[in-house]
N, C-alpha and C positions, 0 to 999 in steps of 0.2 A: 839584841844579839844578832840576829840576820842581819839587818841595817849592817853592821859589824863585819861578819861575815862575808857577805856581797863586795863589800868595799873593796876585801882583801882579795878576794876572787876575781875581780871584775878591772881590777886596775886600770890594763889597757886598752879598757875599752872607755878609760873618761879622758887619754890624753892628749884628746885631741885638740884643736885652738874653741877658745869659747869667745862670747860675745862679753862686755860689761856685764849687762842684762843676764845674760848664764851664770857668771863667774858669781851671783848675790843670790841666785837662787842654790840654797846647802842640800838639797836633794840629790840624788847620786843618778848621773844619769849613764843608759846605756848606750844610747846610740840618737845622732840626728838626720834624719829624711825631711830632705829638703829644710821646710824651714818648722819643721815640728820635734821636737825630742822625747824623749820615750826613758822613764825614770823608773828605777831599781822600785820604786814600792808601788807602783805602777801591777808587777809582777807579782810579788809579796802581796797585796791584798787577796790575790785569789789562790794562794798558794796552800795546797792542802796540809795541814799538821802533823808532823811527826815522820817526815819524809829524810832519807838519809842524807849526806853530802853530797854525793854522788846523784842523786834522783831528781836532789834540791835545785844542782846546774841543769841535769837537766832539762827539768819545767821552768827555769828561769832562761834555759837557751830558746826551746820551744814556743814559749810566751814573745820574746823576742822578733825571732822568724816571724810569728804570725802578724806581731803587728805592723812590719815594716812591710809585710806585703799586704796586707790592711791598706796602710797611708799609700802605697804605692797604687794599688788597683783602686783607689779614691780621688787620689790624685791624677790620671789617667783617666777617672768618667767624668770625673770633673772638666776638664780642656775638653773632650769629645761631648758632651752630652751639653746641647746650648739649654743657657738658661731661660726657660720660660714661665710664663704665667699659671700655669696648669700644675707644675716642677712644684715652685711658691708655696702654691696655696696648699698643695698637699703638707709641705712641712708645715706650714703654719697651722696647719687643721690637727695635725699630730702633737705639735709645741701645746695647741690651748687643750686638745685631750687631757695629756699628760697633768699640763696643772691644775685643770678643773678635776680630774682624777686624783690630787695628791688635795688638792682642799680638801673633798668630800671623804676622804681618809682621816682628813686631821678633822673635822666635825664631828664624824662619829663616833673618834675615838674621846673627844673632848665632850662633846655634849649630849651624845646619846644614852639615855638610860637600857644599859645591858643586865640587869637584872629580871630573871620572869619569875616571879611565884610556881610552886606547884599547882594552885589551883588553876593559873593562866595556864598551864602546859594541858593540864586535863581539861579542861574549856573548850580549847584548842583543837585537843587531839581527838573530842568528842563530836566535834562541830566538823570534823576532816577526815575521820575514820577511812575512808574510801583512798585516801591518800598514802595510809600505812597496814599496807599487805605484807604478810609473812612470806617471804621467798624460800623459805624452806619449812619443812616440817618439826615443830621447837617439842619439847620436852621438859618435864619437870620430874625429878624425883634422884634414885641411886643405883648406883652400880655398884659391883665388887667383880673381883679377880680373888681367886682364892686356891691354894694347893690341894691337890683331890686328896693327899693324905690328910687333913685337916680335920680333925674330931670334930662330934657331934653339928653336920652341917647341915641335918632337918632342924637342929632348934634355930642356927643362924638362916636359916628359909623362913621361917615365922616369924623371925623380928625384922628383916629389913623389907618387910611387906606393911610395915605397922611404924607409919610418921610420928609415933610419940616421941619426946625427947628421949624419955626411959630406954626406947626400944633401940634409939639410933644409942646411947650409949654404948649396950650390947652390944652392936653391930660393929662400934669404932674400939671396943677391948678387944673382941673376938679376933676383930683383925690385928690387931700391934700383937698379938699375945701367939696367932700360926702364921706370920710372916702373909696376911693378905694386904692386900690393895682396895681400896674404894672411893669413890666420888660422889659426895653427896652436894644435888641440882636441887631439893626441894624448894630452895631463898633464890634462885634465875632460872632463866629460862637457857636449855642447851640444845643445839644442833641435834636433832634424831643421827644424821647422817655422822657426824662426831663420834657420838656416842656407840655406834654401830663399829666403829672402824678399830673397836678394840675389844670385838668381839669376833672369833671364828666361826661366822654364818651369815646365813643371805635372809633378805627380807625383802623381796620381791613386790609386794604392795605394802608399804610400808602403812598408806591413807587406812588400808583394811585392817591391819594389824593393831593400828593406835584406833582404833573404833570397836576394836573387838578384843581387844588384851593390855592385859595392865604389867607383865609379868613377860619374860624371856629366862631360860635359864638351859644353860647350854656346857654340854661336858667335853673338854677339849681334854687334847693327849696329857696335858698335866698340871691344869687349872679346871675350876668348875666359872664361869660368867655369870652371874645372875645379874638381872635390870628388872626392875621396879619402877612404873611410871606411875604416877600418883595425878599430873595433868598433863594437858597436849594441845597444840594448835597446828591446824591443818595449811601445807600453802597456801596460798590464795586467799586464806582468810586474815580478816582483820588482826596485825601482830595486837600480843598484849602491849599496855600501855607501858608497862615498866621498860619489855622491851624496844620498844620505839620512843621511847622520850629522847634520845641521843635526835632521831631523828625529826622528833616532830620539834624541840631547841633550834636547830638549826635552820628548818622550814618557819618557825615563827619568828628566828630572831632574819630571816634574810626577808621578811615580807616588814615587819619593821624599820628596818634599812631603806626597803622601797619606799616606803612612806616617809621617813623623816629626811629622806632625800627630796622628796615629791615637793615636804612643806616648806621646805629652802627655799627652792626652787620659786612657791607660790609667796612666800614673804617676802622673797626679792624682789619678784614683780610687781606685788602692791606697793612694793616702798619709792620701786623708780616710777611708776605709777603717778604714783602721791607725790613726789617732789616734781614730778613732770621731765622727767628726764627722758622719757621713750616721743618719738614724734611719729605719726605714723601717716605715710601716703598713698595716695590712690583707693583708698577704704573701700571706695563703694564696690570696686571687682573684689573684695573678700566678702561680699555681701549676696548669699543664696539664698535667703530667704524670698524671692520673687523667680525662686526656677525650679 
């Protein structure tokens, strides 16, 4: 439909004289600099969706301008900038980057085993502990928000102090039943500071408050807050496992990566090795063992 579109838009800008070689190629072009042409889906590949007619020209004019002054300021370092050996090698060290980069992409994704067991992540995360520090102070347990008109809300202070399923029941009637709110963290781990930020008060050592209270309960102009911390981990210390397995997956699947890159690497050299394909000269100056 763009294709389409463009065609009809664009008319005067294809009528110009073409070559053989132009006139076979059915791609809609815009415009040609010097001896390079510059095609309508050229522009359309990086065209954002759902853009209107109006926006659609244009980022299609836009795209345009940029590349003919592209080709232009390329074409122009090119004549000015002699070509030398140094120039070369850098493309060419960039060229085998790229495709030694785009192998090792398609190996990993073809033959590396991306599956970790649980027990490999706990292995892992046990053997590295030092590696996954809590950057913030985490929390376990529930909140509520509740209207200070809200009947009998010393009994709802004794149940949501009390992790039993029974008790959280109560807690989750009581609230649908006077229009309260609550969060219950007891199954993750939550941000102290989160959880804090939907309460009307300050907590100044937060480190002394989770070491010495389980319990906050705070009476704002016309809600009561209650929080109930049942556990806690302090910054700097070691996060729980549940909460860093995102991170210790990631740290174990990228040192697996280093490795089954590494043994590429070492099978290919044994195999040209073995066939005799490497010839090596002047050995004895790679030789320090007498220095």
């Amino acid at each position: 439909m763009r294709s389409i579109l463009w065609s009809l838009m664009l008319m005067p800008l294809m009528l110009s004289s073409c070559t053989t070689s132009e006139k076979e190629d059915s791609r809609v072009r815009l415009a040609k600099v010097g001896g390079e042409i510059i095609y309508l889906n050229e522009a359309l590949q990086g065209m954002p969706v759902g853009l209107s007619k109006k926006d659609s020209a244009v980022y299609v004019k836009q795209f345009l301008e940029n590349r003919i002054k592209d080709i232009l300021v390329y074409e122009k370092a090119e004549k000015n900038i002699p070509q030398n050996q140094e120039l070369n090698d850098l493309v060419e060290n960039y060229r085998r980057s790229l495709i030694i980069y785009e192998y090792q992409q398609q190996a990993l994704n073809e033959k590396m085993q991306t599956e970790i067991s649980e027990a490999d992540l706990m292995d892992f995360y046990k053997s590295n502990s030092s590696c996954f520090l809590a950057e913030r102070n985490l929390v376990k347990g529930i909140f509520l928000k509740i209207p200070k008109n809200a009947p009998k809300i010393e009994d709802l202070k004794k149940w949501y102090k009390n992790s039993s399923p029974e008790a959280f029941e109560k807690v989750e009637k009581y609230c649908v039943q006077n229009g309260g709110f609550f969060e219950y963290f007891y199954d993750r781990w939550a941000s102290f500071d989160d959880i804090l930020d939907n309460i009307p008060t300050k907590v100044s050592n937060q480190a002394d408050f989770l070491k010495t209270r389980s319990t906050l309960e705070v009476r704002g102009k016309d809600f009561y807050y209650l929080l109930y911390i049942k556990d806690f981990t302090l910054s700097g210390d070691t996060a729980p496992f549940e909460y860093a397995k995102p991170d210790v997956r990631n740290l174990m699947m990228n040192l697996r990566k280093t490795e089954f890159l590494k043994q590429i690497e070492q099978d290919l050299l044994k195999e040209a090795q073995k066939k005799r394909k490497i010839a090596y000269y002047n050995v004895k100056i790679l030789d320090f063992s007498n220095k």
